[in-house]
C-alpha positions as CSV (number, residue, x, y, z in Angstrom):
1,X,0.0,0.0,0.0
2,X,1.5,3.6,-0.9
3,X,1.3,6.2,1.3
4,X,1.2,9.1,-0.4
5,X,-1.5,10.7,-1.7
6,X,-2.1,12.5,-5.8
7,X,-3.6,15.9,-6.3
8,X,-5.1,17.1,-8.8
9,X,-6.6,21.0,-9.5
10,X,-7.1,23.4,-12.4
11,X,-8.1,26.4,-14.2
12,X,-6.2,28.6,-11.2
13,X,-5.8,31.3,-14.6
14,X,-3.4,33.0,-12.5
15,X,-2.3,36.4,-13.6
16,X,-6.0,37.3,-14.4
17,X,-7.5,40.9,-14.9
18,X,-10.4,39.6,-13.3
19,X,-8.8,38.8,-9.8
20,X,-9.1,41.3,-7.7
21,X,-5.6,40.9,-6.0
22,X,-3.2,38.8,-8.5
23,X,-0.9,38.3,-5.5
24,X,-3.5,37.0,-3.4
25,X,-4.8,34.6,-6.3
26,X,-0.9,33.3,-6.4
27,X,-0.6,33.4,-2.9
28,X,-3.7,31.3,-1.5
29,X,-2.9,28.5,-4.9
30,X,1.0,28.5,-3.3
31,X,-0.5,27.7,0.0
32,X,-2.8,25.1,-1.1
33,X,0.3,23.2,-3.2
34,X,2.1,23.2,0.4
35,X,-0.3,22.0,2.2
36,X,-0.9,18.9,-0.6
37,X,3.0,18.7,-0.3
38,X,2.5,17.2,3.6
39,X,0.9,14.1,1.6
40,X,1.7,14.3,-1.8
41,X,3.8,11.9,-4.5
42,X,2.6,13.2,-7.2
43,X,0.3,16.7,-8.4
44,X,-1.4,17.0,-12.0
45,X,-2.2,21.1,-13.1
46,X,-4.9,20.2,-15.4
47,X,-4.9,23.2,-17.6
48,X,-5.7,26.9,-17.9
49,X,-2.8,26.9,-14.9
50,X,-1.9,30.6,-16.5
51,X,-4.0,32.8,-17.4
52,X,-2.0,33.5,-20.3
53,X,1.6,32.5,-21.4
54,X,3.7,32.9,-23.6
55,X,8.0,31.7,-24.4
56,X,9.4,34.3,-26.4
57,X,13.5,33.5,-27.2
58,X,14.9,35.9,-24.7
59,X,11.6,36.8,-22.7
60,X,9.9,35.6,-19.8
61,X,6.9,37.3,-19.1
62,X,6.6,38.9,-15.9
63,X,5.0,37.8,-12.4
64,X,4.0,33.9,-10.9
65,X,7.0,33.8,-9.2
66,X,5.8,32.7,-5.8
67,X,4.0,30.0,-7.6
68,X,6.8,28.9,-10.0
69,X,9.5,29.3,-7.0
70,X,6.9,26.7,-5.0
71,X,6.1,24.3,-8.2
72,X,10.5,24.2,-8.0
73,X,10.8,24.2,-4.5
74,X,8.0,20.8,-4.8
75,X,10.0,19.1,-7.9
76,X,13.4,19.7,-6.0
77,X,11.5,17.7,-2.4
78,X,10.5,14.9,-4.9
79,X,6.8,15.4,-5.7
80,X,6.2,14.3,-9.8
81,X,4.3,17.7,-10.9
82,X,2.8,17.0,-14.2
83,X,1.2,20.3,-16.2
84,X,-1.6,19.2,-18.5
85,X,-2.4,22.4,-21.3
86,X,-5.1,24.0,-21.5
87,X,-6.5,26.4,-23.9
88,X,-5.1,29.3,-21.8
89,X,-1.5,28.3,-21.1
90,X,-1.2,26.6,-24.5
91,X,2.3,28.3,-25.4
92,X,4.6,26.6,-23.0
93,X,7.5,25.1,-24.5
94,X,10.8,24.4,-22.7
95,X,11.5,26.6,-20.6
96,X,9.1,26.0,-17.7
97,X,9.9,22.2,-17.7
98,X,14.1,23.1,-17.8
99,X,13.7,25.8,-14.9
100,X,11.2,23.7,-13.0
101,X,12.1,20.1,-12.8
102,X,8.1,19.3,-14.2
103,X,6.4,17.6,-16.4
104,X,4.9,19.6,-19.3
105,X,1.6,17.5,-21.5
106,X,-0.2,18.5,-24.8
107,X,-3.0,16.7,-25.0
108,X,-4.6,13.4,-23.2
109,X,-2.7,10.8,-20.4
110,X,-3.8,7.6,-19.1
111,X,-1.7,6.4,-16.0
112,X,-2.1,3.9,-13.5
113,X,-2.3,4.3,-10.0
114,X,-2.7,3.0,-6.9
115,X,-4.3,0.1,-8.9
116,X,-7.0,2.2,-10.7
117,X,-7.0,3.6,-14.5
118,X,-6.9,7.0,-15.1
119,X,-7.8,9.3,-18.5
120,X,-6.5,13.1,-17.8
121,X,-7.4,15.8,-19.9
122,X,-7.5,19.2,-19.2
123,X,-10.9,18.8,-22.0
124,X,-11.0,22.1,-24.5
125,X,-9.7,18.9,-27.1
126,X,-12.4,16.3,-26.2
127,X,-16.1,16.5,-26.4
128,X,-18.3,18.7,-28.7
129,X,-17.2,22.3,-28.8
130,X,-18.6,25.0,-31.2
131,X,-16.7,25.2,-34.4
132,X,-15.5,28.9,-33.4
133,X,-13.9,27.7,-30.4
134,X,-12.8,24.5,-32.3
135,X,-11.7,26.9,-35.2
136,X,-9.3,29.2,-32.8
137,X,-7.5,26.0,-30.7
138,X,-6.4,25.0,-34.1
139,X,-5.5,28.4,-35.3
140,X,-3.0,29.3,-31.6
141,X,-1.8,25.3,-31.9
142,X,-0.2,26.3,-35.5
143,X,3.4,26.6,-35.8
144,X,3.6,29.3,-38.4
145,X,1.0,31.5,-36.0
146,X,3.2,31.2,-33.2
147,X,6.3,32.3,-35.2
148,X,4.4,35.4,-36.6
149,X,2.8,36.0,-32.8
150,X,6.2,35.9,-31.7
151,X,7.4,38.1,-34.0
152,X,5.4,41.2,-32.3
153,X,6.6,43.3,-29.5
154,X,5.3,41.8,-26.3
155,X,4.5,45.3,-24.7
156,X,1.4,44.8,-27.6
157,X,0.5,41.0,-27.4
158,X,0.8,40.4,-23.7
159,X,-1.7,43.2,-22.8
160,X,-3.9,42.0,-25.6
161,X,-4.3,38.7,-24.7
162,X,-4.9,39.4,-20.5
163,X,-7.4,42.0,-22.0
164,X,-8.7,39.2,-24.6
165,X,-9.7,36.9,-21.4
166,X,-11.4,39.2,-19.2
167,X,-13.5,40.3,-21.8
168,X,-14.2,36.6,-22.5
169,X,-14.4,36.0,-18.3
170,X,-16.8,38.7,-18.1
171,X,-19.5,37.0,-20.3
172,X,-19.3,34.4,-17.6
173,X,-18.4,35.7,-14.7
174,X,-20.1,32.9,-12.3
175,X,-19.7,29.2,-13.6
176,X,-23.1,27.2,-14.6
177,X,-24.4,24.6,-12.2
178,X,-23.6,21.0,-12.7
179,X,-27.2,20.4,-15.0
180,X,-26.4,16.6,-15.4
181,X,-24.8,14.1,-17.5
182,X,-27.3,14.7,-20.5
183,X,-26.1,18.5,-20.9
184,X,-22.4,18.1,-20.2
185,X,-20.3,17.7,-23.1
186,X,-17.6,16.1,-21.4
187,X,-19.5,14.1,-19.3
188,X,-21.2,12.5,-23.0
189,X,-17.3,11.9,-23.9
190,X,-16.5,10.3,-21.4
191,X,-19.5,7.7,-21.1
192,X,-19.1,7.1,-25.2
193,X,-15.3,6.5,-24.8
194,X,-15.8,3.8,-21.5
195,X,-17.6,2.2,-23.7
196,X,-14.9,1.1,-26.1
197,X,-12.4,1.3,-23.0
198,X,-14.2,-0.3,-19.8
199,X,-10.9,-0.2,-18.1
200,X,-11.2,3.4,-17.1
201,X,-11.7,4.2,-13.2
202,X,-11.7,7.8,-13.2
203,X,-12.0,10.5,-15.9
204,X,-10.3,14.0,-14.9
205,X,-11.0,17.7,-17.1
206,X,-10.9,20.8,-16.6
207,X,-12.0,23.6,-18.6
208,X,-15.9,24.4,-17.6
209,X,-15.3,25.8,-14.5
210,X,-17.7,23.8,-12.9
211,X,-17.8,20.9,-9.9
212,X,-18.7,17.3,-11.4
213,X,-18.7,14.2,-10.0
214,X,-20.6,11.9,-12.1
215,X,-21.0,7.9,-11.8
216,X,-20.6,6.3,-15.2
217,X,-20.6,2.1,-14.6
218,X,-20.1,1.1,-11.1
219,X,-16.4,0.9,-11.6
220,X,-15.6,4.3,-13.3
221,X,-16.7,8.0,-12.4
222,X,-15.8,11.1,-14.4
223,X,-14.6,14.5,-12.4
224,X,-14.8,17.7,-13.6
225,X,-12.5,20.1,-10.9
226,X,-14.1,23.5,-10.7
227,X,-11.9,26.2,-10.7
228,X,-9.8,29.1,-8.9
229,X,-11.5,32.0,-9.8
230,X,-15.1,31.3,-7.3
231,X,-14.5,27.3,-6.3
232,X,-11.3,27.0,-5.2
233,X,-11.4,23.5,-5.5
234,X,-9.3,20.0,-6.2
235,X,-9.5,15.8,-6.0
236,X,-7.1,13.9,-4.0
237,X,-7.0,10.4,-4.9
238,X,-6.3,8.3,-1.8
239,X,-3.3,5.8,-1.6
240,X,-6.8,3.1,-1.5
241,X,-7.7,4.5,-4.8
242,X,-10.8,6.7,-3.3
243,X,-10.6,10.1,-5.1
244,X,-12.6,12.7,-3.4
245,X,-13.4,16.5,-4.3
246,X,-12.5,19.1,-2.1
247,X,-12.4,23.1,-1.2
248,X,-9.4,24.9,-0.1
249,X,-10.4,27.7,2.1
């Protein structure tokens, strides 16, 4: 039997506009990740984990350092941090895994742990999604659109992208309710794809800003984590291979 427990949270969007003390947003996350680290072998950031970010050559945009000198100050004690992308933070590349001792993921993983099958998505690539928003993950995942973004001065793109994401935020300032598996996109994925893989325990997103916790079979549940704008919320999956949601206050 392990000992150690895994963590998993999202969508902190630090560095938000729409935050009414950045610092304290960074601050009360940092806190949280210490507390996990009293238990912790392993933490997944399932997405959206910055507001906005981007590697320029010789550039590192300003601010998160409490929370990158804790996500360091974690990797160096032995915790395995894996970063999951979102559709926020989509533009990490090397740096952040060099400087941090993490693990930086595009796209969908599937461990095993503590005897129980895992499928971990952040979830803006899974599910149905509106052909705008399916239109505009393509158009930021495209090589030759990162050169040419890259190419403008950042004093111009990095206020134009937080700017972009309040305005975006604001449209939704509160998340939705949990309305059930029959009007949750990701919920539908996940029930359609245990079908073909009936080895999955526990399916893990992000993105819709909303608390899930939803049966599928009576061996597999799909999570959805909430958020760190209004929920302040995470899972801890139990060295017995119970996960549980939870609120950090």
């Amino acid at each position: 039997m392990h000992g150690k427990a895994t963590y998993f949270l999202s969508d902190l969007h630090l560095g938000a506009a729409y935050f009414a003390s950045t610092h304290e947003a960074e601050r009360r996350v940092v806190r949280c990740l210490r507390d996990m680290a009293k238990d912790a072998e392993r933490i997944y950031l399932v997405g959206d984990v910055l507001d906005f970010w981007f590697e320029y050559r010789h550039v590192v945009p300003r601010g998160f350092t409490r929370f990158f000198g804790c996500l360091a100050e974690l990797a160096d004690a032995g915790i395995k941090i894996t970063w999951l992308i979102g559709n926020h933070d989509i533009w990490i590349f090397d740096y952040l895994p060099r400087e941090l001792g993490i693990e930086v993921v595009d796209g969908v993983i599937t461990p095993e742990l503590y005897g129980k099958k895992l499928f971990i998505t952040h979830g803006d690539g899974v599910g149905k999604n509106p052909p705008g928003f399916r239109f505009l993950r393509a158009l930021f995942r495209n090589r030759l659109c990162q050169k040419l973004f890259a190419s403008v001065h950042p004093r111009w793109t990095i206020p134009l992208a937080f700017g972009w994401s309040k305005q975006n935020r604001g449209f939704h300032p509160v998340p939705d309710p949990y309305g059930g598996p029959d009007r949750e996109p990701l919920i539908q994925f996940a029930a359609e794809y245990l079908a073909s893989h009936p080895d999955i325990n526990y399916f893990i997103f992000g993105h819709r800003h909303i608390l899930a916790d939803q049966p599928l079979s009576p061996t597999c549940r799909a999570i959805i984590l909430g958020d760190w704008i209004n929920l302040c919320s995470y899972a801890r999956l139990s060295p017995d291979g119970t996960l549980s949601l939870h609120s950090f206050s």
